[in-house]
C-alpha positions in Angstrom: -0.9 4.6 -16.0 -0.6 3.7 -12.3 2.5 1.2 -11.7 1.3 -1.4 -8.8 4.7 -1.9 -8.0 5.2 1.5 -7.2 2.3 1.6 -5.5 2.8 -1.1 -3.0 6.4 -0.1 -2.8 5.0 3.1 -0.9 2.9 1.0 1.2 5.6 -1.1 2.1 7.9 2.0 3.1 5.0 3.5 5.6 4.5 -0.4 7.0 9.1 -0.3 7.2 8.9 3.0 9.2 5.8 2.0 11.5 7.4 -1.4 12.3 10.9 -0.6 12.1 12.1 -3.2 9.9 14.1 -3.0 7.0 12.3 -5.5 4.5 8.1 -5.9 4.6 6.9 -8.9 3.3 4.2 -9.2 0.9 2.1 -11.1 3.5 2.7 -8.0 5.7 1.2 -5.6 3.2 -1.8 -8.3 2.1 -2.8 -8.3 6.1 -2.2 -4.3 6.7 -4.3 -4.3 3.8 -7.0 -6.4 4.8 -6.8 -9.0 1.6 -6.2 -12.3 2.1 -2.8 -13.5 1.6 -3.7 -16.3 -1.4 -5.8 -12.9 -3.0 -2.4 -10.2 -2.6 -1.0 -13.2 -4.4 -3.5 -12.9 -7.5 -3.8 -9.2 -7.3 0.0 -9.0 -7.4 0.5 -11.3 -10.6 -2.3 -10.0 -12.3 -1.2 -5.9 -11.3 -4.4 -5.1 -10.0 -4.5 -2.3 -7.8 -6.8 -2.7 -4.8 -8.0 0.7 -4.4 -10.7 0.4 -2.3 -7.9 -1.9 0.5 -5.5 1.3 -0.5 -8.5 3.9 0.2 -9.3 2.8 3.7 -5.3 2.4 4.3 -4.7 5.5 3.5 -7.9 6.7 5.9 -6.8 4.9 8.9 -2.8 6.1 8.4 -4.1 9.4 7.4 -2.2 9.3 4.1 -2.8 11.0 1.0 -4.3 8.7 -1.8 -3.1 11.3 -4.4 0.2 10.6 -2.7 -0.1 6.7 -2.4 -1.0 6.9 -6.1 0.9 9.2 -8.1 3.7 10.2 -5.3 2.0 13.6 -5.2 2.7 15.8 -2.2 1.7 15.9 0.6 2.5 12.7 2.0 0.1 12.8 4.9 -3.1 14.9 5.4 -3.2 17.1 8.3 
């Protein structure tokens, strides 16, 4: 089964390196996401995975969903 916290986890380290900051805030990933904060907040406590927010994430930072996922490589698509 997919882990949300390892999920977002990865989403957090892509929005650490493109910001250079050390800690990324949930209201970071809800917004580079394009969810409402109050919603992240439900997702989050309920472990739903947003797959269609991940899917066009992973489009626009030209990222591997298999890799966003299940931490399958490659990391990026070329």
């Amino acid at each position: 089964m997919i882990d949300f916290c390892e999920v977002m986890q990865r989403v957090k380290n892509i929005l650490s390196k493109q910001t250079n900051k050390q800690k990324v805030l949930d209201k970071e990933v809800a917004l580079a996401l394009k969810i409402d904060p109050k919603n992240y907040a439900v997702i989050k406590k309920r472990k739903k995975i947003p797959y269609e927010s991940l899917a066009f994430f992973a489009k626009q930072n030209k990222l591997n969903m298999n890799w966003l996922l299940f931490a399958q490589n490659p990391k990026y698509l070329t």
